[in-house]
C-alpha positions in Angstrom: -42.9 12.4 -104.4 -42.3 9.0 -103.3 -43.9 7.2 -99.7 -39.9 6.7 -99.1 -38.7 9.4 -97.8 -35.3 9.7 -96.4 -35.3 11.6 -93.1 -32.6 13.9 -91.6 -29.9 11.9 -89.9 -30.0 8.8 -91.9 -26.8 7.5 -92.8 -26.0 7.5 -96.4 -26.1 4.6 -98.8 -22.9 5.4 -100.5 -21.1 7.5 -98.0 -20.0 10.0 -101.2 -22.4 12.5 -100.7 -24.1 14.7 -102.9 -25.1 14.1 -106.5 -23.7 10.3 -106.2 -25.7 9.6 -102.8 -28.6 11.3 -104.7 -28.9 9.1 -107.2 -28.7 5.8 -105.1 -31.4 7.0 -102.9 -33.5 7.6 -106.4 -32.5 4.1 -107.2 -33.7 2.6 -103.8 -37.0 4.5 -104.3 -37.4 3.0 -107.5 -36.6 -0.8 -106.3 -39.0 -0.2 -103.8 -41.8 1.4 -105.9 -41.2 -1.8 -108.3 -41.7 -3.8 -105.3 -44.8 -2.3 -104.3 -46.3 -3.1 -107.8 -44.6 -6.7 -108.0 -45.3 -7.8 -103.9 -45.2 -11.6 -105.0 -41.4 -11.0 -106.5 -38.8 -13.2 -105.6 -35.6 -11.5 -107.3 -32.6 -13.2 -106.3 -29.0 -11.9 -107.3 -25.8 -13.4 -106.7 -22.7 -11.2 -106.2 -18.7 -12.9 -106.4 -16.9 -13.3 -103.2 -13.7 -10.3 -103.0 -15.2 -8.0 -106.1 -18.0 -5.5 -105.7 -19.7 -3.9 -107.7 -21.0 -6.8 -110.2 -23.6 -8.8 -109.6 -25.9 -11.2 -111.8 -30.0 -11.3 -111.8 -30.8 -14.9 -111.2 -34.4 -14.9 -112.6 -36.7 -12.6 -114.2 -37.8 -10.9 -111.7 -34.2 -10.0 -110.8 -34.0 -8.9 -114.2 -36.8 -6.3 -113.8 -35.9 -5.1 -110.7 -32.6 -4.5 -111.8 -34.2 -2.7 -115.0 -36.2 -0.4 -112.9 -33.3 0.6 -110.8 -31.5 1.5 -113.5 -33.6 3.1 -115.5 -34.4 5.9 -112.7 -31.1 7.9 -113.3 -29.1 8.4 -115.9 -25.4 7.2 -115.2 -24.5 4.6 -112.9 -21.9 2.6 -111.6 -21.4 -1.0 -110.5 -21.1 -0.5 -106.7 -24.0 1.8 -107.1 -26.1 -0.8 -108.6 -25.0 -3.4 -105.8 -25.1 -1.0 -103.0 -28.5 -0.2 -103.8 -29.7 -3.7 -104.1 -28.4 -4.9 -101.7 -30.5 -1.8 -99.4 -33.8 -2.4 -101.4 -33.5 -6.6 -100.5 -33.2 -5.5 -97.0 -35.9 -2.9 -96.2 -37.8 -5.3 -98.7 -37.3 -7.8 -95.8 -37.2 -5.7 -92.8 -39.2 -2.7 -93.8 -39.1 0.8 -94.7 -39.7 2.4 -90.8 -36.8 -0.5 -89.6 -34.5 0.7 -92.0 -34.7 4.1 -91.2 -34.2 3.3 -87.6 -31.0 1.2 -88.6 -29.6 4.0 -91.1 -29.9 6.9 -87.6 -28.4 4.6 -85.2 -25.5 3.3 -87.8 -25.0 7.0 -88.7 -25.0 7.7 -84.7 -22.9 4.9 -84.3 -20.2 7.1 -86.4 -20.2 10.0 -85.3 -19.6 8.8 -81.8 -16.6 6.6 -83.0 -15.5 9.9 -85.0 -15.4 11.8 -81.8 -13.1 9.3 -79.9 
């Protein structure tokens, strides 16, 4: 059980669905849990303009982040990994009860432009 729970009408990190959006919220959890333990880290990453799905730790702290991300599922991809970086460095900024807020309005935000 982790304190990050994700709550009915979130949107999803991927937008794949099932065993794939499973595993990058078990990824976020773990980037958060690592940030919980590490609250002085300063992991920067940089990413290449036009190509996703790589991206370089810039320091050690990246490094371990990265490391604990990984290491909390079994298989992952490239966009995974940067998709879920990229959502851990935000709620690491704007925190967890923001973020859920800003995944249920972007997911409402969908569905109403699905419906027009």
């Amino acid at each position: 059980m982790t304190k990050y729970e994700f709550e009915d009408g979130m949107d999803e990190i991927s937008g794949f669905g099932g065993s794939y959006e499973a595993a990058c919220r078990k990824m976020v959890n773990a980037g958060l849990e690592w940030f919980d333990e590490h609250p002085n880290a300063d992991p920067p990453f940089m990413g290449y303009k036009g190509i996703y799905g790589i991206i370089d730790a810039d320091n050690k702290d990246a490094k371990k982040l990265s490391e604990a991300v990984l290491a909390s599922v079994d298989d992952c991809t490239g966009a995974m990994h940067q998709a879920t970086i990229s959502h851990i460095m935000h709620i690491h900024k704007v925190g967890w009860e923001t973020y859920v807020k800003e995944m249920k309005d972007r997911r409402k935000t969908e569905e109403n432009m699905k419906k027009k």
